[in-house]
N, C-alpha and C positions, 0 to 999 in steps of 0.2 A: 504493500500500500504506500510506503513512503521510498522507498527505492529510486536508482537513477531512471527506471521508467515505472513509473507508477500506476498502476492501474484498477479497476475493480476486482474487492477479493471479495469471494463467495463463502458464507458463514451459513451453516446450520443448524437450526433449534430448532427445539421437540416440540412445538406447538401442538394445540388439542385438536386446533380448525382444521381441514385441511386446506391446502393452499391453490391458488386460483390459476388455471380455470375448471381445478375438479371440484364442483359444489358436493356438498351432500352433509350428515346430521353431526354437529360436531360429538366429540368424543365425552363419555363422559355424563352427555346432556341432550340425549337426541332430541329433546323437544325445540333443540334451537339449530341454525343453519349456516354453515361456513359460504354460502351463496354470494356472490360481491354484487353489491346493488350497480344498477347497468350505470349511473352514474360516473363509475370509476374503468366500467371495461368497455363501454359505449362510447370509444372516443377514435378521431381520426391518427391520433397518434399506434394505440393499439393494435387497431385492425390493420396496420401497414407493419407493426412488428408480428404480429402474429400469422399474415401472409404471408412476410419475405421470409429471409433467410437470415438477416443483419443480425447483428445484436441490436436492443433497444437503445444503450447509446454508443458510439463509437470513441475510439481515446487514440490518437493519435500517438507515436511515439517523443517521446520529449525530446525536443534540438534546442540549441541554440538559434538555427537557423532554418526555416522555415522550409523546408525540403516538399517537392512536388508530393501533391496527396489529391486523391478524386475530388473529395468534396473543396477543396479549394481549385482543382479546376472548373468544378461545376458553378460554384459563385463565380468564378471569374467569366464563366461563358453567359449566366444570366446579367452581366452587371455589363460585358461590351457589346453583345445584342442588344440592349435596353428593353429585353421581351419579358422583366420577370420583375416582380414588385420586392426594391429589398428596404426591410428594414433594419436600422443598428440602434442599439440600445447601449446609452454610455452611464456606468453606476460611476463612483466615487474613484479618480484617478488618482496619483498619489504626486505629479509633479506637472508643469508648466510645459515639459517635453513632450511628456503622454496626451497632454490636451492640445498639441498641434498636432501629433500622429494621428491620433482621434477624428482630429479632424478630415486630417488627409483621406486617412483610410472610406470617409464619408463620402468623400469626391472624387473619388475613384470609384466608390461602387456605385456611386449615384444614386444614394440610399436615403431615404426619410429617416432623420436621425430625433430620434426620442432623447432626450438629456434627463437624467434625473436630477433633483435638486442638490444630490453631492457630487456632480460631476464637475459642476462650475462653468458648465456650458452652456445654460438655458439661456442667455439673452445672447449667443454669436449670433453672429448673423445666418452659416447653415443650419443652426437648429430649428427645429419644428417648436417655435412658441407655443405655449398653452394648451402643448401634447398633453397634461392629466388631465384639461379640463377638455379639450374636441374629442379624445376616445369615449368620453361619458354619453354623447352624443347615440339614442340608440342607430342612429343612418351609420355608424363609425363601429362598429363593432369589429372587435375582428375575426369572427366567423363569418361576415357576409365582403370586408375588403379582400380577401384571397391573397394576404402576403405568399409569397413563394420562398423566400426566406428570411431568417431573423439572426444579425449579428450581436451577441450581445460581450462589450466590452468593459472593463473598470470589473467594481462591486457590486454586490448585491443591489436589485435597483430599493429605495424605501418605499416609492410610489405603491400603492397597493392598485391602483387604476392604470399602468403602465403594465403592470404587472400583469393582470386581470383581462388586459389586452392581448398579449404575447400568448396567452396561454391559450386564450378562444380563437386568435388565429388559427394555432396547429400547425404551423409552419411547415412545411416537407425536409425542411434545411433548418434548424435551430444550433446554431455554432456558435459554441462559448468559446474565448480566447482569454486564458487565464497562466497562471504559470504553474509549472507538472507539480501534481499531489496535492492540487487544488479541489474539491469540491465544491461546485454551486451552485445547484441545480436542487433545488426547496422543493421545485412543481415538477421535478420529470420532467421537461419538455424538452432539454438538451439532447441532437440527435449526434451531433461529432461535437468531442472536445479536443479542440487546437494548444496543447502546453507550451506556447510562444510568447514572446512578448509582443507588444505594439509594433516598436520598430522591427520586428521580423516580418510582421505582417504585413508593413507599409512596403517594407525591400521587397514582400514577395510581390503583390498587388504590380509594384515599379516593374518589377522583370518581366512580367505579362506585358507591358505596356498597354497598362490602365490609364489613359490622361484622364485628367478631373474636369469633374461636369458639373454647373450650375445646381447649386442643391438649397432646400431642400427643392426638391420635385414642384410641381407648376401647381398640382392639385394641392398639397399642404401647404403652399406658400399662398394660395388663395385665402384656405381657410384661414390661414397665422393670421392674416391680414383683417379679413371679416370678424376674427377675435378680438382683434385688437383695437378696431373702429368701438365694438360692441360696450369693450369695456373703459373705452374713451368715455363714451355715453352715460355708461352707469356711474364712474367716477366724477361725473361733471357738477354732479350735486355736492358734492363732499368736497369743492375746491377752497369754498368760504367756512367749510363745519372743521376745515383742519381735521379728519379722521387718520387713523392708520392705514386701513388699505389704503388714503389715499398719498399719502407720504410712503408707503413702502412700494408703489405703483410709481410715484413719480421719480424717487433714488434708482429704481431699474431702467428709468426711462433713462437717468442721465448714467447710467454703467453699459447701456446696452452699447454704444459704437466701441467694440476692440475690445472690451471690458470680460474676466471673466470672472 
């Protein structure tokens, strides 16, 4: 588990249930049911591991250096056809360095980039403003946008609504990029874990020749926008009442150009 390649180790205990997908009377107590409510096994994640042949998530070997792997040619072929909706998820990054890789990596895949509030990127100018509040949106959902894939970098996101997103997607491609003997993956959705850093992943994206592409996307950059009119409007009553949203609305307004 902690090794120079790290991976999933498999532990067995003597439970009473038995374990899913064989239902039947648990042990012990047959008037109760080891059955998993379809909730947990009624999902498009499952039914694509329990068709194929993969394992549920994939771990890449730990480099230094970002070495050719399927799933990173496959994002790279949805992101220079522009035929495939991605998105990246930026949690808590730990320097100044990482929050221009971050970026990079965004404009290269030409990705709707979700920022969470420890990322330090919610007001650049690629990010997708007022991502927690437009996924609430039920037209925004993400079972009905058909992400194709989902990059998730940094930390754990805190957003519970970024979150909540990512998961109803179901992504076909959920690829975390964390460093080897990391675990981060709270909701199972993770399908490949990339053990790289940033900048490996930026050198790999450059060796493809990725050039970077206007971001975020036309369609989030509409919505940021019609967000931001909306809550022009709501704030305008609160310019004379001196409130806090409206002082913590208008310090972002003056951090937002370069600001992170």
């Amino acid at each position: 588990a902690l090794g120079d390649r790290a991976g999933p180790v498999h532990l067995n205990f003597g439970f009473r249930e038995n374990l899913a997908p064989d239902a039947g009377p648990v042990r012990d107590a047959p008037e109760r049911s080891s059955a998993w409510d379809k909730a947990y096994v009624d999902t498009p994640q499952m039914h694509r591991w329990i068709e194929g042949v993969s394992p549920r998530s994939v771990y890449a070997p730990a480099d230094r250096r970002l070495d050719r792997h399927p799933v990173l040619d496959e994002l790279v072929d949805l992101a220079r056809h522009g035929r495939g909706r991605i998105l990246m998820l930026v949690g808590s990054l730990r320097s100044a360095e990482e929050a221009l890789l971050a970026e990079d990596i965004a404009l290269r895949l030409g990705a709707a980039t979700f920022a969470d509030i420890t990322s330090g990127l919610r007001q650049r100018p690629g990010t997708v403003h007022y991502a927690d509040r437009l996924v609430r949106c039920p037209l925004l959902r993400g079972d009905l946008l058909r992400v194709d894939a989902v990059v998730h970098v940094g930390g754990a996101l805190c957003s519970q609504f970024l979150n909540k997103f990512a998961k109803a997607a179901a992504a076909r491609l959920h690829i975390r990029i964390a460093p080897a003997g990391v675990r981060l993956d709270q909701d199972h959705m993770v399908t490949h874990h990339l053990p790289c850093s940033l900048h490996a992943l930026a050198e790999a994206l450059l060796a493809h020749n990725l050039p970077p592409r206007p971001s975020p996307p036309a369609f989030w950059k509409k919505l940021s926008e019609a967000a931001g009119a909306e809550l022009d409007l709501a704030l305008e009553v609160s310019r004379e009442a001196f409130t806090e949203p409206f002082v913590a609305y208008s310090v972002s307004q003056l951090l937002r150009r370069g600001a992170r």
